[in-house]
VMD Tcl script that draws the C-alpha trace (Angstrom):
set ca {
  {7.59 5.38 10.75}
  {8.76 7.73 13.19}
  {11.59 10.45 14.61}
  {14.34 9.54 16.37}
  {16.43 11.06 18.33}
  {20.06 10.99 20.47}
  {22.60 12.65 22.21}
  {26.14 11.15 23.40}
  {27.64 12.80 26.02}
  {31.51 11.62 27.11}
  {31.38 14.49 29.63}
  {29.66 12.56 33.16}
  {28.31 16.28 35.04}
  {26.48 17.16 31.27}
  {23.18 16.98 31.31}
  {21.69 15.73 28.06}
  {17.79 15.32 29.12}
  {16.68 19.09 28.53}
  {18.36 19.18 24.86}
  {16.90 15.41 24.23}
  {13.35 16.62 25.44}
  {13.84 19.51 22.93}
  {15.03 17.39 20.04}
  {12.21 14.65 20.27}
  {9.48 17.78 20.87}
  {10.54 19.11 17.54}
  {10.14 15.95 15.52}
  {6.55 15.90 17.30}
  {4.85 15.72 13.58}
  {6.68 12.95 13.22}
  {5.29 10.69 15.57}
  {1.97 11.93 17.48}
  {1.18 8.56 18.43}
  {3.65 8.17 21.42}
  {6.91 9.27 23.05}
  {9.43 7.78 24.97}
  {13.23 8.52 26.25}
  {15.60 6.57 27.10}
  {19.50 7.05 29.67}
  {21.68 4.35 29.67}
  {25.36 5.10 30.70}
  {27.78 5.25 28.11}
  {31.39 4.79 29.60}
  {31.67 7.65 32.03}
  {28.98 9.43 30.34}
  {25.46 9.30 29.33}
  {23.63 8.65 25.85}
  {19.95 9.64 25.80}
  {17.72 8.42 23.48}
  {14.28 9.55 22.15}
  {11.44 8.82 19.60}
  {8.28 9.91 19.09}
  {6.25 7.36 17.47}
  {4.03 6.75 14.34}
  {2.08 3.20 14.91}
  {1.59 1.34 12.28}
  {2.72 -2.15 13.03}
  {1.54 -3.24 16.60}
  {-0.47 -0.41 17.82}
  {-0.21 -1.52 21.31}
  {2.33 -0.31 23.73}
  {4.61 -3.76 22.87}
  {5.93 -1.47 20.19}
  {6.54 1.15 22.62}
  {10.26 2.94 21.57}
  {13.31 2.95 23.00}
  {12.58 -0.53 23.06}
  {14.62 -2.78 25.95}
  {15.82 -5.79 25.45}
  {14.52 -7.90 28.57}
  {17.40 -10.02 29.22}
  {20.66 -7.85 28.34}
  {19.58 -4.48 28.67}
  {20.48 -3.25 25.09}
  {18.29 -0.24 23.87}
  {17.08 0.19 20.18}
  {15.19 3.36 18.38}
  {14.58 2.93 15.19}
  {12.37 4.91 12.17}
  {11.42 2.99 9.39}
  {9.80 -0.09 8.33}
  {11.26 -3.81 7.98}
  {9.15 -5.66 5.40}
  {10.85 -8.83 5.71}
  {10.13 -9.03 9.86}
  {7.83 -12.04 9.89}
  {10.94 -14.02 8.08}
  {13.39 -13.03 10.69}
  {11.00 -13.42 13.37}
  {10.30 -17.13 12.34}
  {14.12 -17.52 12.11}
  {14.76 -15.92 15.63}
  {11.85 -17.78 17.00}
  {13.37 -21.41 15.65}
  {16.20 -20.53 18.02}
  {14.17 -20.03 21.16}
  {13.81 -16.51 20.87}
  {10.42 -15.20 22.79}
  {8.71 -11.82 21.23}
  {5.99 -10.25 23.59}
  {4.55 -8.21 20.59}
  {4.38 -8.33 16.79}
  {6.53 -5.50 15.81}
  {9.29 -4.97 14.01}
  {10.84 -3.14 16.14}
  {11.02 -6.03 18.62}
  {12.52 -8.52 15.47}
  {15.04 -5.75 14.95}
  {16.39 -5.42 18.49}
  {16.76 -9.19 18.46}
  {18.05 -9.87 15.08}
  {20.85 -6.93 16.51}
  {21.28 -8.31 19.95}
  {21.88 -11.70 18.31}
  {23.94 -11.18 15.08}
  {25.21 -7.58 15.62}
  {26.31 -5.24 12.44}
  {25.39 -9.07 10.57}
  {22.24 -8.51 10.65}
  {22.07 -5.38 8.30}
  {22.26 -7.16 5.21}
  {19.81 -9.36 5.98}
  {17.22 -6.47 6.40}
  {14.71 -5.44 3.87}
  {12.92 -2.22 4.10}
  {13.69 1.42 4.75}
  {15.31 1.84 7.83}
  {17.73 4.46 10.56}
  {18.58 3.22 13.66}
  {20.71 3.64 16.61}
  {21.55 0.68 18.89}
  {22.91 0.70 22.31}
  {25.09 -2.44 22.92}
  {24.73 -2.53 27.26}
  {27.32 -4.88 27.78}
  {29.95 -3.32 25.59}
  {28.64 0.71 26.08}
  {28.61 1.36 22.37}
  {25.95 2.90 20.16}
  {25.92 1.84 16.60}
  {23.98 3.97 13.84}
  {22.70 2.66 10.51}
  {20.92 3.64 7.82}
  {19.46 2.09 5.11}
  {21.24 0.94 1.57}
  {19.08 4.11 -0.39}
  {19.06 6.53 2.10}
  {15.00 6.52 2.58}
  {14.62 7.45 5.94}
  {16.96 9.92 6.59}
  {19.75 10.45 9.60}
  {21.64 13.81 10.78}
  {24.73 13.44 13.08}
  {26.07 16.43 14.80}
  {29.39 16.76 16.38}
  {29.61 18.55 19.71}
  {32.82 19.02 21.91}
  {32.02 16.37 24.30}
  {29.73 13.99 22.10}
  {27.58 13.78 19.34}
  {23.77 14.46 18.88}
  {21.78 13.17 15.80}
  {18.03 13.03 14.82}
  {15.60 12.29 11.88}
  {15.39 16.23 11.04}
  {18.31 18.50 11.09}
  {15.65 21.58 12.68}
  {15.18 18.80 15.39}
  {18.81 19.34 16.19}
  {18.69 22.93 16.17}
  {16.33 22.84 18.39}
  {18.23 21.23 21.11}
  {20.75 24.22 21.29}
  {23.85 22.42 21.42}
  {24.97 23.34 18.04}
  {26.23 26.98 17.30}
  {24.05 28.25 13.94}
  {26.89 28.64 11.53}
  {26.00 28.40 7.71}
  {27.81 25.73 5.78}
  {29.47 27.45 2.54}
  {30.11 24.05 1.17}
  {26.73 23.19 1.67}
  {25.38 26.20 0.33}
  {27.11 26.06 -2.69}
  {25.86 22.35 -3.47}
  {22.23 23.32 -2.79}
  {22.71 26.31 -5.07}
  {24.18 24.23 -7.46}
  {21.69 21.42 -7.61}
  {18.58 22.81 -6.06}
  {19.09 20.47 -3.03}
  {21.85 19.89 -0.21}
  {24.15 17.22 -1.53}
  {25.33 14.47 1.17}
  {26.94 14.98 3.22}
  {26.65 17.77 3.43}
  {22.97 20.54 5.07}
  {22.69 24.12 5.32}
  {24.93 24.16 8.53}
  {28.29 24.22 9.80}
  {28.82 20.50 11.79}
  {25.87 18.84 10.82}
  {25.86 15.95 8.40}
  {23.51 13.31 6.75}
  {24.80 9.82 7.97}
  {26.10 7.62 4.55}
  {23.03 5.64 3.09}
  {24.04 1.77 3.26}
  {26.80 2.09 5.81}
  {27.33 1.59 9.63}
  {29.12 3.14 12.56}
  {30.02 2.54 16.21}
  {30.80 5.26 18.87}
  {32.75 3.95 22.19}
  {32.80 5.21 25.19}
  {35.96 5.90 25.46}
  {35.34 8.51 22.79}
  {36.90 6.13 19.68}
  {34.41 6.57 16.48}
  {35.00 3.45 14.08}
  {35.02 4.00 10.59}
  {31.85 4.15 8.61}
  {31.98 0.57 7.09}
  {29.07 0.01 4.15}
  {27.23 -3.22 4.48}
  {25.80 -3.17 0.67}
  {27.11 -2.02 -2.36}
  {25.46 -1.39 -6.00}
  {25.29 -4.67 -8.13}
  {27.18 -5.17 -11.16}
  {25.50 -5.63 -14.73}
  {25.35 -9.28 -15.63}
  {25.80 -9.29 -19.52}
  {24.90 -13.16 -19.56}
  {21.14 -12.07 -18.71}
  {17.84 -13.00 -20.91}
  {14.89 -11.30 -21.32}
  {12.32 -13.59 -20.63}
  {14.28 -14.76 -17.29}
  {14.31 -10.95 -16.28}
  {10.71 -10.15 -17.44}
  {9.70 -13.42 -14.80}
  {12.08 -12.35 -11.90}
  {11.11 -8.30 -12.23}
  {7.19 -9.40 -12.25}
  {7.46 -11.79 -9.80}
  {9.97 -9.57 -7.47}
  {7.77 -6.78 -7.62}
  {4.55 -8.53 -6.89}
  {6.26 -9.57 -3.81}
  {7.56 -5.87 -3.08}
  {3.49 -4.43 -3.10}
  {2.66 -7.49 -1.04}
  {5.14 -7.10 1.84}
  {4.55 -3.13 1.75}
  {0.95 -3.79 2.37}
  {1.66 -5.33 6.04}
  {0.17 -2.86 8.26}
  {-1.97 -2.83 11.23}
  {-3.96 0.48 9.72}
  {-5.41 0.98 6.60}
  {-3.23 1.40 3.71}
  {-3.64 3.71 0.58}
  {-2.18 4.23 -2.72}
  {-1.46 8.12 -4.61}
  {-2.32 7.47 -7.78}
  {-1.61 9.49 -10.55}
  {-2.24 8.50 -14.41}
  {1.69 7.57 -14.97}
  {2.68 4.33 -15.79}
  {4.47 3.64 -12.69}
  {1.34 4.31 -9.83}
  {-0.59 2.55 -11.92}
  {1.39 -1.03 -11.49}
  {1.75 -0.27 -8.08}
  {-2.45 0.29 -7.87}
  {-2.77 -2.83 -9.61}
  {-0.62 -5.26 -7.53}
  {-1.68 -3.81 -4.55}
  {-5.87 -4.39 -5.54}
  {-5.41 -7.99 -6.60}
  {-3.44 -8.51 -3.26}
  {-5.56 -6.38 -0.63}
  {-9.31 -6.13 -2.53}
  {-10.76 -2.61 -1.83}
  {-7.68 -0.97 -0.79}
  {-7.98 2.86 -1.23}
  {-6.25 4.96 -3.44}
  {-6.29 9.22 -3.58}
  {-5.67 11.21 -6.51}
  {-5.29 15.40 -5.66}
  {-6.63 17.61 -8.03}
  {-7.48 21.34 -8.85}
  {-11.30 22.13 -8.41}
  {-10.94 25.09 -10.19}
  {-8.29 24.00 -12.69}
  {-9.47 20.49 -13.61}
  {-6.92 20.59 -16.87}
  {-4.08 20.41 -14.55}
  {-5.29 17.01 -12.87}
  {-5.07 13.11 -13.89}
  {-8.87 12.61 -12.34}
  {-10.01 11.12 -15.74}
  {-6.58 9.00 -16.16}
  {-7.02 8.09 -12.46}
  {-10.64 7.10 -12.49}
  {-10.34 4.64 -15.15}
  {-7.12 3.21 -13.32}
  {-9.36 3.03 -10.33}
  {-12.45 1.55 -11.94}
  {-10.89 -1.05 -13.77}
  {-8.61 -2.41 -10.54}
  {-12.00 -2.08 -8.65}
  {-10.57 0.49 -5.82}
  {-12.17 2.28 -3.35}
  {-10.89 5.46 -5.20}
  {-11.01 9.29 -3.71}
  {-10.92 12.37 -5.77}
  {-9.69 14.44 -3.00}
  {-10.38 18.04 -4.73}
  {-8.02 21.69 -3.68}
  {-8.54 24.93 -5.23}
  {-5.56 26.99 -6.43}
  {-6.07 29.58 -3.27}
  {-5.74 26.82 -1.14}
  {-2.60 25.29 -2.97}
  {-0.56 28.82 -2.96}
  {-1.56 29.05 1.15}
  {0.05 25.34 1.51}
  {3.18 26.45 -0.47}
  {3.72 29.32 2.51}
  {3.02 26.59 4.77}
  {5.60 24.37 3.05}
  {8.17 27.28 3.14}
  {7.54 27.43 7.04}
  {7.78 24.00 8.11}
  {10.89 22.87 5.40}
  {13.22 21.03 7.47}
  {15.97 21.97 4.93}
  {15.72 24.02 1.63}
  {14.64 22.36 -1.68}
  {12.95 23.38 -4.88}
  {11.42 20.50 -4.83}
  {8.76 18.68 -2.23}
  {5.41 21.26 -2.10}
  {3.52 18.64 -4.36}
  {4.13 15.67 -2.02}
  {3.52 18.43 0.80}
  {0.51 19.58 -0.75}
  {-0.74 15.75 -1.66}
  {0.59 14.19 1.83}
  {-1.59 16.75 4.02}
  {-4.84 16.17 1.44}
  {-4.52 11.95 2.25}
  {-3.98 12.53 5.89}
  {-6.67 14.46 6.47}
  {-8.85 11.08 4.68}
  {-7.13 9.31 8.08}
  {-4.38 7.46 6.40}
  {-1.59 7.01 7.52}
  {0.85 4.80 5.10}
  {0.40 5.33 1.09}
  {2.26 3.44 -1.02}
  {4.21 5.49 -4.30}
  {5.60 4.54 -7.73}
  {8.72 6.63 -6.98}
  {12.00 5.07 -7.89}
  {10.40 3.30 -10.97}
  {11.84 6.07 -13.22}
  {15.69 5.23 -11.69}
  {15.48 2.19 -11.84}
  {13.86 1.25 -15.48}
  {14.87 4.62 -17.00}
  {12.27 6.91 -17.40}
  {13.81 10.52 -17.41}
  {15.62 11.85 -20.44}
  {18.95 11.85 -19.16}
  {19.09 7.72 -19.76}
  {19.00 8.92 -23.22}
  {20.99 12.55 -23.44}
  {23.40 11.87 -21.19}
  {24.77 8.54 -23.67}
  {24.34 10.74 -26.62}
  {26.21 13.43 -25.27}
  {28.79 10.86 -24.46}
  {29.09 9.53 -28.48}
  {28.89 13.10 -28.99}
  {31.62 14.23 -27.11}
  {34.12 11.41 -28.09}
  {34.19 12.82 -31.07}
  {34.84 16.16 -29.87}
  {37.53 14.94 -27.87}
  {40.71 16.19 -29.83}
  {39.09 19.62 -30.77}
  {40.64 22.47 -28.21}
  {38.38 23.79 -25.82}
  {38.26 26.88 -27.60}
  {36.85 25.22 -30.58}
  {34.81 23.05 -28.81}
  {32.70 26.08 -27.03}
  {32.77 28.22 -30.53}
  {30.73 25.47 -31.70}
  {28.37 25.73 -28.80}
  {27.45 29.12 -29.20}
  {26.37 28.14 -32.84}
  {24.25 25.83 -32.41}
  {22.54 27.25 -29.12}
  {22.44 30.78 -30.34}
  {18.24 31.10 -30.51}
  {17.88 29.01 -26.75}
  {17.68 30.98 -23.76}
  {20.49 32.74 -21.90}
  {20.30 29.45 -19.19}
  {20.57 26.58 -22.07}
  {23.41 28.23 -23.51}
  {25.00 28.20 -20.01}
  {24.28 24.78 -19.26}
  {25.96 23.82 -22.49}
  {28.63 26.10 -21.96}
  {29.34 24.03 -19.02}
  {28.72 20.51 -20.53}
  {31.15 21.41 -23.02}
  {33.54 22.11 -20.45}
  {33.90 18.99 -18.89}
  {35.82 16.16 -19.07}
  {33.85 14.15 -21.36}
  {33.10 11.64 -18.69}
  {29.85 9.68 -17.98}
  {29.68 11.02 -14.76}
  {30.69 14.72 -15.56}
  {28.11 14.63 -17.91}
  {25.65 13.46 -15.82}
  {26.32 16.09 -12.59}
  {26.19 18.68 -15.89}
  {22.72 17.49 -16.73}
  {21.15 17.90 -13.45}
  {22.70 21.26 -12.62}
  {20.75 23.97 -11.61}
  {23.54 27.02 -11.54}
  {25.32 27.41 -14.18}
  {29.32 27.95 -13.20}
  {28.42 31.70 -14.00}
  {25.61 32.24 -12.22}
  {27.48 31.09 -8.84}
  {30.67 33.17 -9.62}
  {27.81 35.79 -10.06}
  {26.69 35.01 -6.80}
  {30.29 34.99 -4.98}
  {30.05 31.72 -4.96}
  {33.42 29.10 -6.34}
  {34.82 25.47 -5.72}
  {38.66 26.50 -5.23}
  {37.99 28.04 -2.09}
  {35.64 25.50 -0.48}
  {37.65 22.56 -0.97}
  {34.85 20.96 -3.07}
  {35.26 19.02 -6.70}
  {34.61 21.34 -9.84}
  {31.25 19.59 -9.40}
  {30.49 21.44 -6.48}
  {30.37 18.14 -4.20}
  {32.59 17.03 -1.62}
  {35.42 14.56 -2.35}
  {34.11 12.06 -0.73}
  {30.67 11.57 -1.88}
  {32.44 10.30 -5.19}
  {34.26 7.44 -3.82}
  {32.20 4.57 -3.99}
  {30.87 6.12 -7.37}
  {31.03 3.17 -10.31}
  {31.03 3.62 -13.60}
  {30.73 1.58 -16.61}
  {31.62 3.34 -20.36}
  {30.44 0.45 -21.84}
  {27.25 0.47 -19.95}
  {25.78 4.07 -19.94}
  {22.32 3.08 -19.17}
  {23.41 1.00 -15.64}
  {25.91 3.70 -15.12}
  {22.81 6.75 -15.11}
  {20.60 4.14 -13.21}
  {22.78 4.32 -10.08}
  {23.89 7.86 -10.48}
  {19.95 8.73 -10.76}
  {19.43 6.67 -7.49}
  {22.41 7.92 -5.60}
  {22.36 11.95 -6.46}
  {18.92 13.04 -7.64}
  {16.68 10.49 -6.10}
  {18.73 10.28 -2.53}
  {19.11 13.84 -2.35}
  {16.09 15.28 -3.38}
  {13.26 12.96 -4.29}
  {13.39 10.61 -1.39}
  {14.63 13.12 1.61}
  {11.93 15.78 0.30}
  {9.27 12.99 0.00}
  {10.09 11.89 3.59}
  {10.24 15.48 5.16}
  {7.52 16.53 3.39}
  {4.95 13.61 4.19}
  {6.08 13.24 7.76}
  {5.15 16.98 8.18}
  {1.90 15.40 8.15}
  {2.53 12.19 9.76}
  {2.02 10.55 6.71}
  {4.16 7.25 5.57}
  {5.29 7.12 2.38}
  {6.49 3.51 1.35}
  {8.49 2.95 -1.96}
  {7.59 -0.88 -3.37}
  {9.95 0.05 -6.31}
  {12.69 0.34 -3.76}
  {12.30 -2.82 -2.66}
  {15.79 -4.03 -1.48}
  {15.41 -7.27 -3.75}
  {13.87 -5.58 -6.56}
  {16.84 -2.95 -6.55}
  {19.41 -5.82 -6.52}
  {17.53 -6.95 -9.13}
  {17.59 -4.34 -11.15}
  {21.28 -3.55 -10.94}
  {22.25 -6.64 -12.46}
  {20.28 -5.89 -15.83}
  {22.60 -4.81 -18.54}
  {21.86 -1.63 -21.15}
  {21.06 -4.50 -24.02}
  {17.90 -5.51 -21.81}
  {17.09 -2.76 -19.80}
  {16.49 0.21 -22.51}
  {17.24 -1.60 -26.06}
  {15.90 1.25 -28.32}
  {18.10 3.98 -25.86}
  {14.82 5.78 -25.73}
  {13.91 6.63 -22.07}
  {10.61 4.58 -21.98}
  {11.31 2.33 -19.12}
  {10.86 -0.55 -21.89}
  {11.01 -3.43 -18.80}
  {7.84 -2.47 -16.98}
  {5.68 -1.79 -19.77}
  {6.62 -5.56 -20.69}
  {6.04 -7.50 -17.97}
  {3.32 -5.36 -16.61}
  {1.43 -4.74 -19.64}
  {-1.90 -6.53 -18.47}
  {-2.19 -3.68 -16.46}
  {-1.91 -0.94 -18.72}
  {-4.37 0.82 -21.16}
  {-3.54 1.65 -23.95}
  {-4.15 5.34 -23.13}
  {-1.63 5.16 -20.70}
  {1.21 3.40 -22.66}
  {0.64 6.66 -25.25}
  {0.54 9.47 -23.56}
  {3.19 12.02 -22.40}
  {5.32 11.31 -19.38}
  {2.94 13.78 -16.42}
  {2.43 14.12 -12.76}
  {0.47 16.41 -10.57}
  {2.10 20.08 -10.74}
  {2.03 23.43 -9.14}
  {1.58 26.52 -11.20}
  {4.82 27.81 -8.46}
  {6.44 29.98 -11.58}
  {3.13 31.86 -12.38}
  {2.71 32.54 -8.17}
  {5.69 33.65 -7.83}
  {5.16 36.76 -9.98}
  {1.26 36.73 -8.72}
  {0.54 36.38 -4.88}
  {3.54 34.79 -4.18}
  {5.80 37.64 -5.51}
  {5.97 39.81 -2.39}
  {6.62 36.99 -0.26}
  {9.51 35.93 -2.63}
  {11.04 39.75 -2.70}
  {10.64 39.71 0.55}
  {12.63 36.77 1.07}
  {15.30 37.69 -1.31}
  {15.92 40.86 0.26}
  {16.89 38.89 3.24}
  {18.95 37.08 1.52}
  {20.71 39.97 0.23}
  {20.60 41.49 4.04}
  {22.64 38.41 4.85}
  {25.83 39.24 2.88}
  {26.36 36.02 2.46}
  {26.12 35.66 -1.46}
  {26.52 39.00 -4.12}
  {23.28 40.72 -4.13}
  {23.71 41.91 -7.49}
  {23.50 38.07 -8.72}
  {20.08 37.24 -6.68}
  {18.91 40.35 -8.22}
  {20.52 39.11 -11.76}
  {18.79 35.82 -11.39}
  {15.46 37.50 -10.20}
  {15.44 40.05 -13.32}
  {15.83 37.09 -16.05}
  {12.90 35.56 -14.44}
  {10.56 38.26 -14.77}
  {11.55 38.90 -18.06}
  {11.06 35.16 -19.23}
  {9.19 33.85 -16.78}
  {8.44 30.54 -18.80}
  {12.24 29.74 -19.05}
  {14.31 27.47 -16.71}
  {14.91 30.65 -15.09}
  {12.14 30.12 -12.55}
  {13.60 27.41 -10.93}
  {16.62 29.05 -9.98}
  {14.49 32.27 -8.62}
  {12.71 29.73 -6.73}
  {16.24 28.26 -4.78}
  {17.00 31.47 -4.29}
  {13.59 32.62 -2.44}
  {13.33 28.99 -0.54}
  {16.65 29.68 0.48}
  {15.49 33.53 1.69}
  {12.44 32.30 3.51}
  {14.59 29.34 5.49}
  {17.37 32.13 6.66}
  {14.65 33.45 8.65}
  {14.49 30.56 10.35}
  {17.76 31.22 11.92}
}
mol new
graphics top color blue
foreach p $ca { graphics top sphere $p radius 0.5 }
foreach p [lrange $ca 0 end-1] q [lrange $ca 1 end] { graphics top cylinder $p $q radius 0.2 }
display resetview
């Protein structure tokens, strides 16, 4: 795990190595283990390259990045993790290939030297890289198929620079600071930025699952996407995918293990950690796992849940205990250091600085088990709506939102909205979907001076593109909300604010339920087998997991670790936040009577949804100071 770093210069008098030096400084939480840079020519130009280094497999200085290829010069930085390396190594070595270390960084370079853009199926793990072919002068970037380490690109007028961080860009002052209205109205919209698109003008996340080569004679090839979302197969059993899912997540926890430093687990009392915990103790005996917890608010923690988890898999378990003063002074901190606005992150923040400071340095996570085996309610309201709203279909609009206000006439001013809105729509799976994970209502961003007409953006408030490769399947909701889940709420929010927000720390976060081969897995399973009540339950892993869950745990209430944010914000919190809005309104760059709108129907219900959209609002305030 680490930060990389480049800049592409076509322009042969520019000089690229004080802006480089800048860009790798600022990803400096990133990797605080080592640092290296790297100038090869490109064309007539010059390409730097820089990473700053988090060691976890082969501590030594073999794994030393940019990493040279000894016989043909090519270059490689890469952030991320390959679990599959010691496979590709044995294949590489069969054909006479020599390693010097036992990295995977050293496998990659190889497997790319030898096999080119071929070799990015073939890799398994969580992965952004940028290669620099010598012979031919081109750099290739790639990123992995779910977007889990994350890439920026940057175009300048004689090149390109990109980074793990989009502040790590900034920071190399080749970029004028220009807000992004498109992106501003996604993140508004959603409560995160929405690839491709950040919070600035000419910087862009690279596409999950695709690659792209940049020549030196200034040529930029198409991005080209080297994996694609399986199809359901409908001919599938249950027993046949209860075997493959236990057996191809037992493998996942085992090949996330491989590390050269000690490994931990965050365990919570959900169903999900809990597997993960289990696999991972009868695999690696003694392994560690770290649940964070309010000293002074032991209600709001999953100690007791935990423990017993712990106990029974025989762990070497850590209550690692915070009190509520120290919580609200890490959410200022997490304001401070967020690489781009979210409303979401300050519990992984607050959790990933707690297991740090134990001296780990990779946990392993249940997230993506929700996604993938449908555990949040939209696998079951977003199908409903659907039946729903086919029989709505021939109604006139007008009707159709008379009936709305009926039955939503006693919910708060931000339900009725969000209905308002769903009832608006085409009817589609995906419409409905977007709908369901809104943040803004349509209103509140007209309120805000804020509209899709004039932004070029889809009535969804995304761009064009990021729909293209979207597929959907009427006839099978459940797969349809499984990949929209993994490519819009969990690629844009869960796992970019779970990677910023660890990495602050120089923590690794690996995802075994994102294993590559568990994920192919997965998309094959049809609605009849993956959810066959339609209730949300994620009905697969309590099967073929069961052994491993307690009764206790199979009953309860879906939970997690939470942040009291909505009661700080109109406690200690609430001068920061004003403060921060005020800015915002000092900015003229939304309607300040609709932040002050938004702000008042907080206060007033303060236990509503409402919070949530007071909170983009003062995230956004406190990151335009930034600037």
């Amino acid at each position: 795990m680490c930060g990389i770093a480049g800049i592409l210069s076509y322009h042969p008098l520019t000089d690229i190595r004080p802006a480089l030096h800048a860009i790798v400084e600022a990803q400096s939480h990133r990797g605080p283990d080592d640092v290296g840079e790297a100038f090869p020519l490109f064309g007539h130009g010059l390409l730097g390259l820089g990473h700053r280094r988090l060691s976890i497999l082969d501590t030594s200085r073999a794994g030393h990045q940019p990493m040279t290829h000894p016989e043909n010069g090519d270059i490689l930085i890469f952030n991320g993790e390959l679990y599959n390396y010691k496979s590709l190594r044995k294949e590489l070595e069969g054909i006479g290939i020599h390693f010097v270390g036992n990295s995977d960084t050293e496998v990659l370079l190889h497997a790319l030297s030898l096999w080119g853009v071929n070799a990015l199926p073939r890799l398994q793990g969580m992965f952004a890289l940028a290669f620099y072919n010598a012979q031919e002068h081109r750099l290739l970037l790639a990123r992995d198929p779910l977007g889990i380490k994350p890439l920026y690109v940057g175009k300048l007028a004689d090149g390109w620079v990109f980074a793990s961080e989009v502040r790590a860009i900034l920071a190399s002052k080749l970029m004028p600071v220009r807000i992004d209205e498109r992106g501003l109205a996604s993140f508004l919209a959603y409560g995160s930025f929405q690839h491709p698109l950040t919070l600035y003008q000419g910087i862009q996340s690279f596409p999950p699952g695709c690659h792209q080569w940049f020549d030196p004679d200034g040529k930029v090839s198409e991005c080209q996407a080297f994996w694609t979302w399986p199809k359901p197969d409908t001919e599938r059993s249950l027993g046949t995918t209860l075997d493959e899912i236990r057996r191809t997540l037992e493998a996942s926890v085992r090949e996330h293990l491989v590390a050269d430093v000690p490994v931990g687990v965050c365990l919570s009392s959900g169903l999900d950690s809990t597997i993960i915990a289990g696999l991972a103790a009868s695999q690696s005996p003694q392994i560690k796992s770290f649940t964070v917890g309010f000293a002074d608010q032991p209600d709001m923690s999953e100690w007791g849940e935990a423990a017993q988890t712990a106990k029974r898999f025989n762990l070497d378990h850590t209550e690692i205990s915070i009190t509520s003063t120290q919580a609200r002074a890490a959410a200022l901190a997490w304001l401070a250091t967020m690489d781009l606005p979210s409303i979401d992150g300050l519990n992984t923040y607050v959790i990933s600085e707690a297991i740090r400071q134990q001296g780990i340095k990779v946990a392993l996570s249940g997230l993506g088990g929700d996604e993938l085996f449908g555990g949040y309610s939209s696998f079951s309201d977003v199908p409903r709506l659907y039946r729903l709203f086919g029989l709505t279909t021939k109604l006139p609009l007008s009707l159709r939102l008379m009936l709305g206000k009926v039955v939503s006439y006693r919910k708060p001013e931000s339900s009725r909205q969000k209905l308002h809105d769903i009832l608006s729509t085409d009817g589609s799976l995906l419409a409905l979907y977007l709908q369901r994970r809104r943040l803004l209502s349509n209103r509140q961003l007209l309120n805000l001076g804020v509209e899709t007409a004039s932004l070029g953006l889809t009535r969804h408030y995304l761009t064009p593109e990021s729909l293209d490769s979207i597929d959907t399947a009427d006839e099978q909701p459940i797969w349809t909300i499984s990949q929209l889940e993994s490519r819009f709420y969990q690629a844009n929010t869960l796992l970019r604010d779970t990677d910023a927000n660890s990495m602050a720390h120089g923590l690794e976060i690996r995802v075994p339920m994102l294993g590559q081969t568990l994920v192919n897995l997965m998309g094959t399973v049809p609605d009849a087998i993956r959810l066959p009540s339609s209730l949300a339950n994620k009905s697969l892993l309590r099967q073929a997991f069961s052994p491993l869950l307690r009764p206790s745990l199979l009953n309860q209430a879906k939970m997690g670790f939470t942040l009291p944010i909505r009661h700080w914000m109109l406690g200690p919190l609430r001068e920061d936040c004003e403060k921060s809005l005020a800015r915002l309104k000092s900015t003229g760059i939304l309607r300040g009577e609709g932040i002050d709108q938004i702000w008042s129907e907080f206060a007033t219900a303060p236990e509503s949804p409402m919070w949530s959209r007071a909170l983009a609002l003062s995230v956004l305030g406190f990151n335009l100071d930034k600037i």
